[in-house]
ChimeraX commands (.cxc) that place a marker at each C-alpha (Angstrom):
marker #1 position 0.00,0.00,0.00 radius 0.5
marker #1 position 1.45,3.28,-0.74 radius 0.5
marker #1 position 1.70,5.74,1.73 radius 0.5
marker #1 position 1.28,9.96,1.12 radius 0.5
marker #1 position 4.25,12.17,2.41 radius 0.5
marker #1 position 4.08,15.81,2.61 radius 0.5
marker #1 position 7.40,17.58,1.97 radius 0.5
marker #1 position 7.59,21.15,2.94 radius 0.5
marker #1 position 10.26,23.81,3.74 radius 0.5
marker #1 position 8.05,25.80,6.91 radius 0.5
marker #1 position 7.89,29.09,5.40 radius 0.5
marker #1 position 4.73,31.50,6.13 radius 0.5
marker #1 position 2.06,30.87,3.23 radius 0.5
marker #1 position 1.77,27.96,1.32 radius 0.5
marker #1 position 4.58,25.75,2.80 radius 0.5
marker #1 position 2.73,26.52,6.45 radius 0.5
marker #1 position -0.21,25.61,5.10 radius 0.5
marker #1 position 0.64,22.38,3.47 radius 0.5
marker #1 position 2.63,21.68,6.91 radius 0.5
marker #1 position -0.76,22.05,9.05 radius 0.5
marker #1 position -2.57,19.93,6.74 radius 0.5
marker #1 position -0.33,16.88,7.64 radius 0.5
marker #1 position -0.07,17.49,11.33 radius 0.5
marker #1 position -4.33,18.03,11.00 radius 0.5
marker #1 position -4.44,14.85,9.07 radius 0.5
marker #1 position -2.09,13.06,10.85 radius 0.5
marker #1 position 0.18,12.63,7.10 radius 0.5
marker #1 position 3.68,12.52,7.87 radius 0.5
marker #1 position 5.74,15.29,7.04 radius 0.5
marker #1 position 9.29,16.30,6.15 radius 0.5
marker #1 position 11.48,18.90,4.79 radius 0.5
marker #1 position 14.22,21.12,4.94 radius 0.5
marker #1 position 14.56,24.63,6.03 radius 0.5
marker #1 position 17.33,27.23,6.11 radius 0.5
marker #1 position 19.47,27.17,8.75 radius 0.5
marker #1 position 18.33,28.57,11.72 radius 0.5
marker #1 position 15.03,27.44,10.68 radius 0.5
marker #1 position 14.33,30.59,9.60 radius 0.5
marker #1 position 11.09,31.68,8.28 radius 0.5
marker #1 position 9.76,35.27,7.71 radius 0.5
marker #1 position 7.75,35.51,11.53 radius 0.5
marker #1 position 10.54,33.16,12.68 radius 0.5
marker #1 position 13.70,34.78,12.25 radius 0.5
marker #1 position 15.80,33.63,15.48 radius 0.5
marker #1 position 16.86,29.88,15.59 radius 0.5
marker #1 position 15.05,27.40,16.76 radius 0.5
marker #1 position 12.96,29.20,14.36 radius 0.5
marker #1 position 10.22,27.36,12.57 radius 0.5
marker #1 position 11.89,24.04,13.66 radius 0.5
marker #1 position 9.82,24.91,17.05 radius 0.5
marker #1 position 6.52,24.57,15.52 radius 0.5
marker #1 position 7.68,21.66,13.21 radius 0.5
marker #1 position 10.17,19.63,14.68 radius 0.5
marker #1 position 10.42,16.91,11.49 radius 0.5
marker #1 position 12.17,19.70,9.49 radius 0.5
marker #1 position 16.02,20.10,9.04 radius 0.5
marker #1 position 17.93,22.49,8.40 radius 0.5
marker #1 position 20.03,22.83,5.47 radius 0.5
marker #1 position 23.80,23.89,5.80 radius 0.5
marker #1 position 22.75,27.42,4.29 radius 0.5
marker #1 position 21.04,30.10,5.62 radius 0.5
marker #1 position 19.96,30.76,1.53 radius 0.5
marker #1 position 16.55,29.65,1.37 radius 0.5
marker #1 position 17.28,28.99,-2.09 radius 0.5
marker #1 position 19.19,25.74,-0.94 radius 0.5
marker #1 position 15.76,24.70,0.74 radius 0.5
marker #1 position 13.90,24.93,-2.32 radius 0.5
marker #1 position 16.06,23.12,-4.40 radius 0.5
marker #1 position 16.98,20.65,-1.49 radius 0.5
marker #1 position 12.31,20.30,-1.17 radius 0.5
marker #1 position 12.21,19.17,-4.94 radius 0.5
marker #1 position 15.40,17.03,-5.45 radius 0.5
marker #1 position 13.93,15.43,-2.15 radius 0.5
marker #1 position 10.11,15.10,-3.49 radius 0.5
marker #1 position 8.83,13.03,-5.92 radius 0.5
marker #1 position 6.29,15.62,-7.46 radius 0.5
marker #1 position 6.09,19.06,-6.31 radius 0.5
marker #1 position 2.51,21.17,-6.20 radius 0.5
marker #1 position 3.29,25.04,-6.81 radius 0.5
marker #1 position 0.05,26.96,-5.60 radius 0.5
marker #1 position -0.40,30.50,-6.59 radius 0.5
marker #1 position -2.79,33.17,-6.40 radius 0.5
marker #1 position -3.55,35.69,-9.63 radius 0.5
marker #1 position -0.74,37.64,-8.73 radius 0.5
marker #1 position 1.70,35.06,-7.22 radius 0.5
marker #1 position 4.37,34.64,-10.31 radius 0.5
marker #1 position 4.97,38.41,-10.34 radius 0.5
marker #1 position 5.49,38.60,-6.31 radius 0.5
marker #1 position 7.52,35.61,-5.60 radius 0.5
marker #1 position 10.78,34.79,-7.21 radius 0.5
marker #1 position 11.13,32.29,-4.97 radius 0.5
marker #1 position 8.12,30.48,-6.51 radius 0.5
marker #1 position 9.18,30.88,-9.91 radius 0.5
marker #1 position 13.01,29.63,-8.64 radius 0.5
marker #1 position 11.02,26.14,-7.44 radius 0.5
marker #1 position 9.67,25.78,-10.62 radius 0.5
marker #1 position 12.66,26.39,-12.78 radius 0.5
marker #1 position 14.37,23.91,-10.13 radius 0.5
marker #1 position 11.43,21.17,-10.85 radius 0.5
marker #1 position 11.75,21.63,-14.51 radius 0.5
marker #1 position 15.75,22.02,-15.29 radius 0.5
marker #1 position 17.38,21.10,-12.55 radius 0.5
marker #1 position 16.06,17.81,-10.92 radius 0.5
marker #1 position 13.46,16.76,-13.77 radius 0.5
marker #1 position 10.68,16.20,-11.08 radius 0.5
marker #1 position 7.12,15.67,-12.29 radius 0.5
marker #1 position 5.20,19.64,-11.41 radius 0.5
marker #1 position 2.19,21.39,-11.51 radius 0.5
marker #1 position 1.45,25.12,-11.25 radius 0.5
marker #1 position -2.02,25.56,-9.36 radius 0.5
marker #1 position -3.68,29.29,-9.16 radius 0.5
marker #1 position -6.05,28.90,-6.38 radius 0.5
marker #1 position -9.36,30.98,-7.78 radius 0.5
marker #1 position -9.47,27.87,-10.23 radius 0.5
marker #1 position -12.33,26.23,-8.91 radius 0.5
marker #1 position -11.49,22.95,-10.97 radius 0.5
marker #1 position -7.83,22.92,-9.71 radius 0.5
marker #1 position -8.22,20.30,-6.52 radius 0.5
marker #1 position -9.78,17.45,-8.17 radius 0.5
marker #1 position -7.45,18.08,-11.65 radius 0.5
marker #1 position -4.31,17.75,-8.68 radius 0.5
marker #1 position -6.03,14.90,-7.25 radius 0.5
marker #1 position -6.51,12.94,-10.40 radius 0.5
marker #1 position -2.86,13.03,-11.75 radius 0.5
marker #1 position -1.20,12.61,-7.90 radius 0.5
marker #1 position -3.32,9.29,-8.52 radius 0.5
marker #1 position -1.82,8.36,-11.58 radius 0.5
marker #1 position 1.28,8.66,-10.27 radius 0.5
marker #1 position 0.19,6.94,-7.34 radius 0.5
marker #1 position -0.37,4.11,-9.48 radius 0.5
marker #1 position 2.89,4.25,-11.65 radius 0.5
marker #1 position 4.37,3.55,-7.70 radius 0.5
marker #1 position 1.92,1.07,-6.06 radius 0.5
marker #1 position 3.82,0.58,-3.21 radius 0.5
marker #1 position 6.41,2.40,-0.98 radius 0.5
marker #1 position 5.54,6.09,-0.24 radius 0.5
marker #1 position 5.02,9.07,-2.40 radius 0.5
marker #1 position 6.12,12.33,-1.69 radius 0.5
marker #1 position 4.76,15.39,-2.51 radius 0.5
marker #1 position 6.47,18.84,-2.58 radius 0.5
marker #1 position 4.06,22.16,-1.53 radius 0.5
marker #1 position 5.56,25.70,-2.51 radius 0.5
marker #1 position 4.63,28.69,-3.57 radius 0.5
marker #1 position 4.66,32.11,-1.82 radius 0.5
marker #1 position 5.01,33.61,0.99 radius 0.5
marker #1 position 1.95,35.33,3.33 radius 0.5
marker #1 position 3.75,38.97,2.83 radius 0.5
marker #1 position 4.10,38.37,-0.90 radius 0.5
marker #1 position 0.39,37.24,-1.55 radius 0.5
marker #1 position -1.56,37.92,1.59 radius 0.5
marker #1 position -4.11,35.20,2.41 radius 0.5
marker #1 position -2.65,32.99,0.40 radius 0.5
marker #1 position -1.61,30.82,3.52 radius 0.5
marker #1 position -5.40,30.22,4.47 radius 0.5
marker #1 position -6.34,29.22,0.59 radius 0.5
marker #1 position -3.71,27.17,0.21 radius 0.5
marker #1 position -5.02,25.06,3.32 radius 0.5
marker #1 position -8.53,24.96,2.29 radius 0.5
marker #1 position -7.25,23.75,-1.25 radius 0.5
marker #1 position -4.58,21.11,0.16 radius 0.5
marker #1 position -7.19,19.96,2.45 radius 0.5
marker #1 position -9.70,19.17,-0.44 radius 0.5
marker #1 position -7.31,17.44,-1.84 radius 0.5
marker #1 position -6.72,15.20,0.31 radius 0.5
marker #1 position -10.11,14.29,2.05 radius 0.5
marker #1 position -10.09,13.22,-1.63 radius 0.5
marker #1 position -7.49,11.13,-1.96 radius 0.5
marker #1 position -7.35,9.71,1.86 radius 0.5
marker #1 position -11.61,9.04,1.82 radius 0.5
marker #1 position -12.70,9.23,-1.40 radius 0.5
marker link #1:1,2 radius 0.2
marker link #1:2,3 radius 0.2
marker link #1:3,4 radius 0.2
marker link #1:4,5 radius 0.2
marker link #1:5,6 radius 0.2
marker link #1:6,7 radius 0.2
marker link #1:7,8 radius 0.2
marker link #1:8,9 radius 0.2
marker link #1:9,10 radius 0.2
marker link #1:10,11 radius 0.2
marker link #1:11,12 radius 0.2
marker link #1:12,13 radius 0.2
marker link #1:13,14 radius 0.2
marker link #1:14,15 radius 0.2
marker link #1:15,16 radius 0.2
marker link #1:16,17 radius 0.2
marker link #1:17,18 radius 0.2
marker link #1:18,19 radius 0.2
marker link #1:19,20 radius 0.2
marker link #1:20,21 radius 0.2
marker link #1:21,22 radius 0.2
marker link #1:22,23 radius 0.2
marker link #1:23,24 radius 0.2
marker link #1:24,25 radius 0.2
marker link #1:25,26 radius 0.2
marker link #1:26,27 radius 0.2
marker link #1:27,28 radius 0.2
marker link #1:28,29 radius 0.2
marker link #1:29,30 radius 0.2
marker link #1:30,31 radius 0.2
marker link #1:31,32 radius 0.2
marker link #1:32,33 radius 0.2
marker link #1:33,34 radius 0.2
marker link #1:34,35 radius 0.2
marker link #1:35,36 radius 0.2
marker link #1:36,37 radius 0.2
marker link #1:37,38 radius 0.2
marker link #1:38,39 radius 0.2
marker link #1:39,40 radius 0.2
marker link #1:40,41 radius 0.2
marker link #1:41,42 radius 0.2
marker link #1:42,43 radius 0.2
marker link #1:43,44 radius 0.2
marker link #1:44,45 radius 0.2
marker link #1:45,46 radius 0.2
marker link #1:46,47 radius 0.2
marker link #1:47,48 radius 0.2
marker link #1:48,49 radius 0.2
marker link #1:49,50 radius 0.2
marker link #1:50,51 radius 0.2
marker link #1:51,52 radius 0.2
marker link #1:52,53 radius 0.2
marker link #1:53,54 radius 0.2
marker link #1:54,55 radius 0.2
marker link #1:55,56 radius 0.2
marker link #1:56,57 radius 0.2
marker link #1:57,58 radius 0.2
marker link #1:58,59 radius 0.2
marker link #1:59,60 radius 0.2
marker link #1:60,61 radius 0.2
marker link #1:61,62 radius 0.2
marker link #1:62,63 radius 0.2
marker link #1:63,64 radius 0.2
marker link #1:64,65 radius 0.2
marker link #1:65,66 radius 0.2
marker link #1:66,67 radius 0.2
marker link #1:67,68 radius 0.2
marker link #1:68,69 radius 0.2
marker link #1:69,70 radius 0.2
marker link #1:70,71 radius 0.2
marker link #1:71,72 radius 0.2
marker link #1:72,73 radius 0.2
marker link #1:73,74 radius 0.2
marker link #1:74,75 radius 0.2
marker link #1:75,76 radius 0.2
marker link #1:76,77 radius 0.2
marker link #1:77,78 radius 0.2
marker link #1:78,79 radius 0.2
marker link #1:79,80 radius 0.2
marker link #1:80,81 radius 0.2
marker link #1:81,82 radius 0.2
marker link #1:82,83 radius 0.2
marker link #1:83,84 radius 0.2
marker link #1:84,85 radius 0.2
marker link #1:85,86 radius 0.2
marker link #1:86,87 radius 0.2
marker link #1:87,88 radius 0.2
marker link #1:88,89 radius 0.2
marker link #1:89,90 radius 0.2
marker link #1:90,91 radius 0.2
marker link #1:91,92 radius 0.2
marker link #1:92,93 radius 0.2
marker link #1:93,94 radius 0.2
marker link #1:94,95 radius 0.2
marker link #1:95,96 radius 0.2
marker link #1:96,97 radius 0.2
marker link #1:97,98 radius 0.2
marker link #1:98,99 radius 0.2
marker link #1:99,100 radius 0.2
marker link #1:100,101 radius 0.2
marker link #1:101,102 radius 0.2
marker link #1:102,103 radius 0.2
marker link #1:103,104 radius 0.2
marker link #1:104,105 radius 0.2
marker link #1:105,106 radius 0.2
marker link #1:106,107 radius 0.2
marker link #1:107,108 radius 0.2
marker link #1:108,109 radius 0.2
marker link #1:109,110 radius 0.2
marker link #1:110,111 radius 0.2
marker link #1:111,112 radius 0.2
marker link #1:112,113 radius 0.2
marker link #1:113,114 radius 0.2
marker link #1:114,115 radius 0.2
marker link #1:115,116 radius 0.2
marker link #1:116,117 radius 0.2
marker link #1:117,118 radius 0.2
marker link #1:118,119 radius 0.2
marker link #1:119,120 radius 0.2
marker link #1:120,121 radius 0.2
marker link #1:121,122 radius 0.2
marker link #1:122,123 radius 0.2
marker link #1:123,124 radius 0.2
marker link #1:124,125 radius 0.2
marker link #1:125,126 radius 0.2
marker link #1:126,127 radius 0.2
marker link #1:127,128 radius 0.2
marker link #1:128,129 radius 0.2
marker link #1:129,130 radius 0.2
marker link #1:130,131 radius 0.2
marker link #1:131,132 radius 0.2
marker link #1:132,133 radius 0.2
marker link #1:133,134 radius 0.2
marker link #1:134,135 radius 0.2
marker link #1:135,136 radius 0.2
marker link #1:136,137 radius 0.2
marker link #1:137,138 radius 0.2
marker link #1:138,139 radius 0.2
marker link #1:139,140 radius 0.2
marker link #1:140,141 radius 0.2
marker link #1:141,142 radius 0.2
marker link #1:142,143 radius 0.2
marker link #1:143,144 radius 0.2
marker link #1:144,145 radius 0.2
marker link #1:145,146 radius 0.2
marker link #1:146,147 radius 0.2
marker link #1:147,148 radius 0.2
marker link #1:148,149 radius 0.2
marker link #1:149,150 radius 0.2
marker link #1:150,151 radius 0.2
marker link #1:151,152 radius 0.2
marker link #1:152,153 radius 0.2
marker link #1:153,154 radius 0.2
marker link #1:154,155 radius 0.2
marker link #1:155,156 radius 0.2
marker link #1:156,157 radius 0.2
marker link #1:157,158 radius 0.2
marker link #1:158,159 radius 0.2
marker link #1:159,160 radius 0.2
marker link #1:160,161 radius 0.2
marker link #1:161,162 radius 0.2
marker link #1:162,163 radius 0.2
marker link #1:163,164 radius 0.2
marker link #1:164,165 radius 0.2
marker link #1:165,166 radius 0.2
marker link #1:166,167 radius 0.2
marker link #1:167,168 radius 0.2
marker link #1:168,169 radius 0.2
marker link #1:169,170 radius 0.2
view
């Protein structure tokens, strides 16, 4: 039976979000985070590694090395913007280009006001949750940050949350 993994580097909007949907779920969770843990409303060490004690830190403070480390680490990785989000966050658009050119990793850009998006995301993580059958599948959550797209933290929970009471009782 194959098991769902959330992978997430602890950063205020959509990697929070996808963090409290495991711990709400009860989905195990992993990822890394800058040293420090630092996050944008956590920016003394322990830092976010307080709240979520499953993530490690990378040897760089860059947050750029968490990103790249959360897809080379993921086996599909979920980028969830709002309207604006690509313009805001070039941290989001760095994830993708990492997906894409770097590591190769299956991806999927998600705008959130798409009312279709959770059960088009559910339908191909179960195709590849097919292609696996067994073992565990990981899946990467980025995208930006609450200061860059405000209230994006809260939408990103309600959609990750659809997603899987679809997958984990549907």
């Amino acid at each position: 039976m194959l098991r769902w993994i959330i992978r997430s580097g602890g950063q205020t909007g959509v990697d929070r979000a996808a963090l409290e949907v495991a711990i709400g779920r009860g989905i195990p969770y992993v990822g890394w985070c800058p040293r420090g843990g630092l996050a944008e409303d956590c920016p003394k060490p322990p830092g976010i590694r307080a709240q979520f004690p499953n993530l490690v830190e990378t040897p760089s403070a860059d947050p750029r090395q968490r990103t790249a480390w959360n897809v080379r680490d993921s086996h599909v990785t979920v980028i969830l913007v709002d309207e604006q989000g690509w313009r805001r966050s070039r941290g989001t658009r760095f994830t993708r280009t990492v997906a894409e050119l770097v590591y190769v990793r299956p991806w999927r850009v998600v705008t959130l006001d798409n009312l279709d998006a959770p059960s088009q995301i559910v339908s191909w993580l179960e195709q590849l949750r097919l292609d696996r059958r067994e073992g565990s599948l990981v899946v990467n959550f980025a995208g930006p940050r609450e200061s860059q797209a405000p209230g994006i933290q809260s939408q990103a929970r309600r959609f990750i949350e659809a997603v899987f009471a679809e997958l984990l009782e549907g």
